[in-house]
GUGUVEX-643042 format. One record per residue (C-alpha): x, y, z. Coordinates in steps of 0.05 Angstrom, whole numbers, plus 5000, padded with zeros to 4 digits. Example, Ala and Ser with C-alpha at 12.3 -4.5 7.8 and 13.67 -1.06 7.14 Angstrom:
BEGIN
524649105156 527349795143 
END
This chain:
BEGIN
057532431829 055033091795 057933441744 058234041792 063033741830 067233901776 066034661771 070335271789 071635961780 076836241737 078037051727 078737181653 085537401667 087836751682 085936461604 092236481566 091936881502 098436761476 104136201479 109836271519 116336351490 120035871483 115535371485 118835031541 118235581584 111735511616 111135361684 110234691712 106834471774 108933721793 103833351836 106132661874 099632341884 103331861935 104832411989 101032951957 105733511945 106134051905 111934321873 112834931819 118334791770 118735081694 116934531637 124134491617 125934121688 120433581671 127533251648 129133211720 122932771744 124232321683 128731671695 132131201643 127130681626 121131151623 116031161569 114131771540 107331741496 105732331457 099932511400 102032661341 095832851305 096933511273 092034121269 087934241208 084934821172 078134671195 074535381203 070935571137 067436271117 061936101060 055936311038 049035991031 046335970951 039836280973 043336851011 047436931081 054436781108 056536201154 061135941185 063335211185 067634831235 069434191216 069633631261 070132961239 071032551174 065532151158 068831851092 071832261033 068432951022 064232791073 064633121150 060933171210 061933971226 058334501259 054935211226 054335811260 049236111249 045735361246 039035431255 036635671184 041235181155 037234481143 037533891107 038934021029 042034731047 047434910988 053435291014 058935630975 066535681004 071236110963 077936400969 078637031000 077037470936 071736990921 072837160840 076736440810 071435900804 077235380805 078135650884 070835510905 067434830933 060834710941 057234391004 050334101016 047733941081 045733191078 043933041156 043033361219 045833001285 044833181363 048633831393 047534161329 052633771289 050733661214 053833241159 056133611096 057033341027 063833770997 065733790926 072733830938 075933571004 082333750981 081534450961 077234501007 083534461071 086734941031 080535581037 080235461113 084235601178 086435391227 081935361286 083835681358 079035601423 073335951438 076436311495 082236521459 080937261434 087337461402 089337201330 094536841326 102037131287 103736361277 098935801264 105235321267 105035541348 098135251353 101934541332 106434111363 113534031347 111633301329 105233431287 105532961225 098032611210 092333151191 086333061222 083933511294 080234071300 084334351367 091434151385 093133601436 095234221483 100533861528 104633811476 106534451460 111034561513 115434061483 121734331445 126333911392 131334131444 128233881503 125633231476 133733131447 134833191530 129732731541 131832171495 138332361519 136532101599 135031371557 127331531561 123231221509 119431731459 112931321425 108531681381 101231501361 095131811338 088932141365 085332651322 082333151374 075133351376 068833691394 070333511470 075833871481 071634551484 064834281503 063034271569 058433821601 051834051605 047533441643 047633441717 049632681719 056232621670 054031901665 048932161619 053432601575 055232401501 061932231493 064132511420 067731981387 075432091370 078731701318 085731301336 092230891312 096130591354 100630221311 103429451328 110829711335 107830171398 103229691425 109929271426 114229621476 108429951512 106829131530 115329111541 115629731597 109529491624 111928791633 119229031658 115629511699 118230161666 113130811682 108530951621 107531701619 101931981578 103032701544 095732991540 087932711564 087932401484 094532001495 090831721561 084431581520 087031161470 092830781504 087130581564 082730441501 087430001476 088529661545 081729561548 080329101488 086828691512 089828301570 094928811601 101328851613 100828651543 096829101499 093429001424 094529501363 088729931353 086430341300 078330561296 073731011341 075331181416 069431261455 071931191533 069231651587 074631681631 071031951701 072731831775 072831141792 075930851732 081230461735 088030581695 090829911661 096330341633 097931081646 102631091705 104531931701 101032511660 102833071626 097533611617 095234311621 089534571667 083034461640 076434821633 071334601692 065834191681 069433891623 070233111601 079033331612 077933521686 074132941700 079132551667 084932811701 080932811778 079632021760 087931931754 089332431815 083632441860 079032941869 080833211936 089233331903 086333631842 082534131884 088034301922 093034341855 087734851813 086735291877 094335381891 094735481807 089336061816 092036301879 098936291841 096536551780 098536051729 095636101661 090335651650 087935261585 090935191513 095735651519 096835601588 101335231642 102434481651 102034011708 106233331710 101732851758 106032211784 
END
């Protein structure tokens, strides 16, 4: 296995640069890994492959203001992205441009007029990690959320009129730096139909990271550092996740983060029943692997060589997932965060 045997071509035009509207809206392709078919739907008839009993597992991590303009003490802007909390005030996070900016660099963030001291926090660069990731000492965590915003995707050119659109309908617990994508095609509407059908709605936590928009970069993906993603998955989910799996109800997994944690989870316990978890998720989900868990996913189409397509070619196979981005290419869905979804079963 190479990691170029998860490469393909994409024309720019196919990168979605804007939502859809409404959100459920989007097209859907449906793949049936049994028989291997291919059908084109739009999300809002996901409802119609759903059956009473089902599980639906969503992320509700929610978005924050993580992209920060400041400016170093001894001269120069920056910009920081953060990435992950370390412990209070203190982040793992990315600085553009990073190579002048070392160990016991002082940076100042300010409001936009930069002229009430009460609106600034200071930042000092304490450590400096692999991939250019460095840890940053804030003054001000706090006030610190409230100077930034939100982050979009490199390969998303066009500001955004709504942040809220760049967050699911679900959002509630702060903590990613990009949006668990699948779920914004979900509407209240739609999940009020879903419910509705007597499928199960269970929420739990991933906070989305560096990964999502890093591709892999060694030829072996064995050999590629997994970022760390922190999870809950509270003891009232664990509960009827171990019920439908026991009953042998489907478990469908809204996202590559939902899959990540839940198999996580399954991991450190003795499926059908599964353990609460709450701490770091590490798993490298990659062809071969084999799902205690998932039974259906819900997700969008992913950038290639990237930790999500090899996730989602280890629950399909490699040869349908071939076949289901060339007909999306060939049918020019929109690819990405802002893009089309796919519903694998």
């Amino acid at each position: 296995m190479k990691t170029s045997d998860f490469d393909y071509y994409l024309s720019r035009e196919l990168i979605a640069q804007t939502p859809v509207e409404p959100r459920d809206q989007s097209r859907l392709m449906v793949l049936n890994r049994s028989d291997g078919s291919i059908e084109h739907r739009r999300f809002f008839e996901i409802v119609n492959y759903l059956r009473a009993g089902d599980v639906l597992v969503f992320n509700n991590t929610r978005v924050i203001p993580a992209r920060l303009n400041g400016r170093k003490v001894d001269g120069g802007r920056v910009e920081i992205l953060l990435l992950r909390r370390l412990d209070a005030n203190i982040w793992e996070a990315l600085v553009k441009p990073g190579k002048r900016v070392g160990i016991g660099t002082k940076i100042e963030i300010a409001n936009s007029s930069g002229n009430r001291q009460d609106d600034k926090v200071l930042a000092e660069v304490t450590e400096l990690k692999s991939e250019g990731i460095k840890v940053i000492n804030f003054s001000d965590e706090t006030l610190l959320l409230k100077l930034g915003k939100i982050p979009l995707p490199p390969y998303i050119h066009k500001p955004l009129a709504n942040p809220e659109r760049y967050q699911t309908v679900y959002a509630q617990v702060d903590g990613s730096v990009a949006a668990p994508t699948a779920g914004l095609h979900f509407t209240p509407e739609l999940l009020d139909q879903i419910k509705g059908k007597g499928v199960h709605c269970l929420f739990l936590t991933l906070h989305v990271g560096l990964d999502t928009f890093r591709p892999v970069r060694e030829d072996d993906p064995l050999k590629h550092p997994i970022y760390r993603e922190y999870g809950v998955l509270s003891q009232e989910v664990a509960r009827q996740l171990s019920r439908a799996k026991a009953e042998g109800q489907r478990i469908i997994c809204v996202g590559t983060t939902t899959v990540r944690i839940v198999e996580e989870a399954a991991q450190k316990s003795s499926p059908p029943q599964i353990q609460p978890f709450e701490g770091w998720v590490d798993l490298f989900i990659l062809p071969g692997y084999r799902f205690r868990m998932t039974d259906a996913l819900v997700t969008n189409f992913h950038l290639p060589r990237s930790t999500l397509l090899m996730l989602v070619t280890a629950f399909a196979g490699k040869e349908l997932i071939n076949q289901a981005y060339k007909v999306a290419i060939a049918e020019k869905y929109r690819f990405y965060s802002f893009g089309d979804a796919m519903l694998i079963f």
